[in-house]
C-alpha positions as CSV (number, residue, x, y, z in Angstrom):
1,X,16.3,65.1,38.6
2,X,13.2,63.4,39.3
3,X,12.9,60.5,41.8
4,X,12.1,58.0,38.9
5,X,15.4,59.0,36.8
6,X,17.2,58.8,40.5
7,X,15.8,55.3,40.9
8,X,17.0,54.4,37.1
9,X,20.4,55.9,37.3
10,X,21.5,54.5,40.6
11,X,20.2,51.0,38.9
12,X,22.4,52.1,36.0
13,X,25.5,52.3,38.5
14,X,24.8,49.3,39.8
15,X,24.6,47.5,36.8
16,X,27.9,49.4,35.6
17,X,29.6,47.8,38.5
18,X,28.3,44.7,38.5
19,X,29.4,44.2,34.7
20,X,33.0,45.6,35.8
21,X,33.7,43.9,38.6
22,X,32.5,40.4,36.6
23,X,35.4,41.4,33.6
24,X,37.9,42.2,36.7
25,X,37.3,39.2,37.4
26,X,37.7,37.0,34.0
27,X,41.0,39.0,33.9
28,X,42.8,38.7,36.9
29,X,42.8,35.2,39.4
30,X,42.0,35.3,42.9
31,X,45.6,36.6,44.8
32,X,46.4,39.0,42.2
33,X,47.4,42.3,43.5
34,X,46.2,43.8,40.2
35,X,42.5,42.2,41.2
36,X,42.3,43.9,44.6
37,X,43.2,47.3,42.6
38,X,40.8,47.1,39.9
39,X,38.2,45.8,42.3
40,X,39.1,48.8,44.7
41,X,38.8,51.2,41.8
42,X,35.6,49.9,40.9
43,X,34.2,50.8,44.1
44,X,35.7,54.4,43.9
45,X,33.8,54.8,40.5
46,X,30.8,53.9,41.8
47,X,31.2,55.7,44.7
48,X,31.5,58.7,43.2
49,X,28.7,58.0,40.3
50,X,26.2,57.7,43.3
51,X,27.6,60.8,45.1
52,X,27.5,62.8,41.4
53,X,23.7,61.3,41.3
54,X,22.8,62.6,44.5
55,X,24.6,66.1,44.2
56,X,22.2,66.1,40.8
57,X,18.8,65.9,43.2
């Protein structure tokens, strides 16, 4: 993987989790327990989308 398609699928993550965590949040109100899951389990995907990007290099 070249540095340039690094650069655009980390921003791809990003965006992923940015448009996730904004539906978590439509869906569930603040003090759910079901928000602090899906927001945990947001981070894990992206966490391991980044890690499965940089395994790629």
């Amino acid at each position: 993987m070249t540095k340039e398609q690094m650069i655009i699928a980390l921003q791809d993550t990003e965006q992923k989790f940015k448009r996730n965590h904004e539906v978590i949040e439509q869906v569930w109100e603040a003090g759910s327990p079901f928000l602090s899951i899906a927001r945990q389990q947001a981070a894990r995907v992206m966490e391991e989308e980044i890690a499965a990007i940089l395994r790629s290099e």
